[in-house]
N, C-alpha and C positions, 0 to 999 in steps of 0.2 A: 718731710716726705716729698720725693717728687708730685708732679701734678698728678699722672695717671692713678700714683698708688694714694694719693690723696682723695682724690674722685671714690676711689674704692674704700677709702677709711669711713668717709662719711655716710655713704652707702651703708658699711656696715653698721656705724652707732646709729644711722634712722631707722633701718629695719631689724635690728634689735629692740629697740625702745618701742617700735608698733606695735610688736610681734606682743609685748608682755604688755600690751593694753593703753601704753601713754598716747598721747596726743602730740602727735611731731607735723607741724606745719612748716617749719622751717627749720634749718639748719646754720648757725656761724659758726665758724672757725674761730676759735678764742686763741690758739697757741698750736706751732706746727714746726717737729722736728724728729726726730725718730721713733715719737709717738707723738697722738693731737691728743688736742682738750677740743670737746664741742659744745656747743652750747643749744639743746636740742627745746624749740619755741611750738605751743605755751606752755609746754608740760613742768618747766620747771628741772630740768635737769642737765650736769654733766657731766659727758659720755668720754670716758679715756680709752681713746683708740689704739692696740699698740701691735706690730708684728708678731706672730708667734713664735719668733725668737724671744720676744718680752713676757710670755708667759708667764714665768717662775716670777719676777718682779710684780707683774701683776694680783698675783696671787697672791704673795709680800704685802702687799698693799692691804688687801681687801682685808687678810689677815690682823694685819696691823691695826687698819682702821675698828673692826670688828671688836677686837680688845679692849682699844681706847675709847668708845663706846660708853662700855659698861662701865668705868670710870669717870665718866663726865671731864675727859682731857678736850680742851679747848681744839680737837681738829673737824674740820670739814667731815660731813657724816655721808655715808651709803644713803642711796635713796630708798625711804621706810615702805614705798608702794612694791618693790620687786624684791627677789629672796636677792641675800647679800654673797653673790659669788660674780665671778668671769665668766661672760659668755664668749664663747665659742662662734664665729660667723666669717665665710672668706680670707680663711687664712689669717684673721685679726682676733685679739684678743680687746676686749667691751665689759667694762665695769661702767656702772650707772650711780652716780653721787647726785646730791641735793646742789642745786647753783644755787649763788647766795649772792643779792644782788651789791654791789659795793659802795658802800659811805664816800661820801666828798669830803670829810675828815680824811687828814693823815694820821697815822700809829705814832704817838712820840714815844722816846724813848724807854720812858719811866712802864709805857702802858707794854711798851713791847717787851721788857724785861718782866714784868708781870705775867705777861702769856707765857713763857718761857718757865720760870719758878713753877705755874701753875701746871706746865706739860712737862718738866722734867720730872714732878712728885708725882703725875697720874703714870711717868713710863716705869718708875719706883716699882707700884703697885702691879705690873700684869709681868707674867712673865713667857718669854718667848726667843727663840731662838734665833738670834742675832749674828751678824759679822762682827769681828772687832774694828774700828776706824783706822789699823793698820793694816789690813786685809785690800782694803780701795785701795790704800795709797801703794798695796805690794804691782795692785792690778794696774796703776796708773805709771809705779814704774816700770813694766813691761813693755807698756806703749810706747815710753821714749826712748827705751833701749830696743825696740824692734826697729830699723832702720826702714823697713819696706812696707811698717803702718803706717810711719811716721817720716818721708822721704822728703819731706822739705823742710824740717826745723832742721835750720844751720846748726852746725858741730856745738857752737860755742854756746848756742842758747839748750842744745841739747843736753852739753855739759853741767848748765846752771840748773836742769830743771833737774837733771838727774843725782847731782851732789845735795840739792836741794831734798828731795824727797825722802832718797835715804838717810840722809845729815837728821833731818829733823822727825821723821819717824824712829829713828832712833833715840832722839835726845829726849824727845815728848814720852817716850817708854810704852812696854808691851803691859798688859794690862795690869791694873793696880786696884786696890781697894778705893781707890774714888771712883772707879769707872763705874756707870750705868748704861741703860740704853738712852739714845738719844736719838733724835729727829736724822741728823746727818746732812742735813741742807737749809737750813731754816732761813735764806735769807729772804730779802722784804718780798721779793717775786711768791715764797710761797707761803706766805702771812696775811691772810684775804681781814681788812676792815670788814665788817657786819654787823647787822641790828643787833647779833650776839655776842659782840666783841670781834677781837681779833682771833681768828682761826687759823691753822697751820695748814697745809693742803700738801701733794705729794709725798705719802708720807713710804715710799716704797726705798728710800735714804737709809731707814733705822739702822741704827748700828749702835756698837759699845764702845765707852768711852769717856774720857770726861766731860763734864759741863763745857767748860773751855771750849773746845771743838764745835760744838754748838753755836759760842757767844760769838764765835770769829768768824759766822756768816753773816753776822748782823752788822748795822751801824755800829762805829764806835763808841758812841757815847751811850749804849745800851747797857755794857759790860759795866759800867761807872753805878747802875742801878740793880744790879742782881747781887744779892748779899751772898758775900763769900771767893767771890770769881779772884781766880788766881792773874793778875792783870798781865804778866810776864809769858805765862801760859799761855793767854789769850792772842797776844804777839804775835807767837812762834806758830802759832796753829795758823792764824789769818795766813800764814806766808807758806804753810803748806798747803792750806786749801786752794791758795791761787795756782800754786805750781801744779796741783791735781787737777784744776780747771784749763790750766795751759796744755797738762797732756793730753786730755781729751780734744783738743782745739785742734792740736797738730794732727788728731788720728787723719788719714786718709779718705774716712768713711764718713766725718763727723759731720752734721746737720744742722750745726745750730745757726738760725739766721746770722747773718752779717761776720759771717766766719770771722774772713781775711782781717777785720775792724779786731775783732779781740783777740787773735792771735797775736797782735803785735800789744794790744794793752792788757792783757794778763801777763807778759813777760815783762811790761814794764812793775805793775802791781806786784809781779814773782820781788822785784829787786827793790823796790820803795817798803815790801814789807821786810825782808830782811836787812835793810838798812834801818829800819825801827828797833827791831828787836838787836840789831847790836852786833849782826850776820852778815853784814854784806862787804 
């Protein structure tokens, strides 16, 4: 977010969280991009800020989390002091989670492939209305085929990311009896170490799909410890997840810190992954 509409975000997760009785003496900024994460002190919570265009996702979320809840699925939980919805303040939409202070341990692989088996079997269990993981990728090629989203990826890389997306949405297939729901983004960014282990966070991703699509957000050597993982699968997915990330990078509108830096290293990560898988 720019500064002024930043100003105003944080605004609204402090006087959200007053208004329902917590204790907000300060405010940081944990993460800031076309929604924030706050970290609202000492009350112990945080605050996900998002446009009311992000509505519907947010709701996704609370949804989600709600579910996975009542399964004891290893994600970051709703804060247990306020009723578990979106509030409504300045144009923003404000959900309030439990902050969870973070271990100086790292997640190695084996533990991360754990969290994973043990959040794939609790997504088993709830049932809920999903995207399939070929639906993003429909949305992401749009992006790149829209020339006036997308006005400055050169022809040639526009080329790669667009043979790319269809090529291998297609080859990966439309839905199939392995598919489940799944997180949709699980990499280490949204995998918090904690006194309770390792917990998933942003969980507004879900979608349907294989495991695979899951394992190919993580480090590689995760995929080597989840029994069962199709490793080839695993490939072909890392190299559309990148190319889904590259199309957002080029949008016109996009927000993510240090843009210009990954625009140029997700088209490379587009072409080192399909050079793995046997694609390039």
């Amino acid at each position: 977010m720019e500064p002024s509409e930043l100003r105003r975000a944080v605004e609204a997760g402090r006087a959200t969280a007053s208004e329902l009785g917590l204790q907000v003496d300060d405010v940081v900024v944990i993460h800031n991009s076309d929604r924030v994460a706050l970290r609202l002190v000492p009350c112990g919570v945080l605050a996900r800020v998002a446009p009311l265009g992000h509505l519907a996702d947010a709701e996704f979320e609370v949804a989600v989390a709600r579910r996975l809840a009542d399964v004891d699925a290893p994600v970051a939980e709703l804060d247990p002091r306020v009723e578990p919805r979106v509030f409504l303040r300045d144009a923003f939409a404000v959900s309030l989670w439990t902050f969870y202070e973070p271990q100086e341990s790292e997640i190695g692989p084996a533990e991360y492939a754990d969290a994973f088996l043990r959040h794939h079997a609790a997504l088993r269990r709830i049932d809920l209305d999903a995207p399939h993981f070929t639906d993003r990728v429909a949305r992401a090629l749009a992006e790149v085929n829209d020339r006036e989203n997308s006005p400055e990826l050169p022809d040639s890389d526009r080329e790669l990311l667009s043979g790319t997306l269809s090529g291998l949405s297609a080859m990966i297939g439309t839905e199939n009896a392995r598919d489940q729901l799944l997180h949709g983004e699980p990499h280490p960014g949204n995998l918090l170490n904690t006194w309770r282990g390792p917990l998933f966070v942003d969980l507004a991703t879900c979608c349907r799909g294989p495991v695979e699509f899951d394992l190919a957000h993580a480090p590689e050597e995760v995929a080597k410890h989840y029994a069962g993982a199709d490793h080839g699968l695993v490939h072909q997915c890392r190299a559309l997840n990148w190319a889904m990330f590259s199309a957002w990078r080029w949008r016109q509108d996009d927000q993510m810190p240090d843009r210009a830096h990954w625009r140029v290293a997700g088209l490379h990560r587009v072409r080192t992954a399909l050079d793995r898988c046997g694609l390039g």
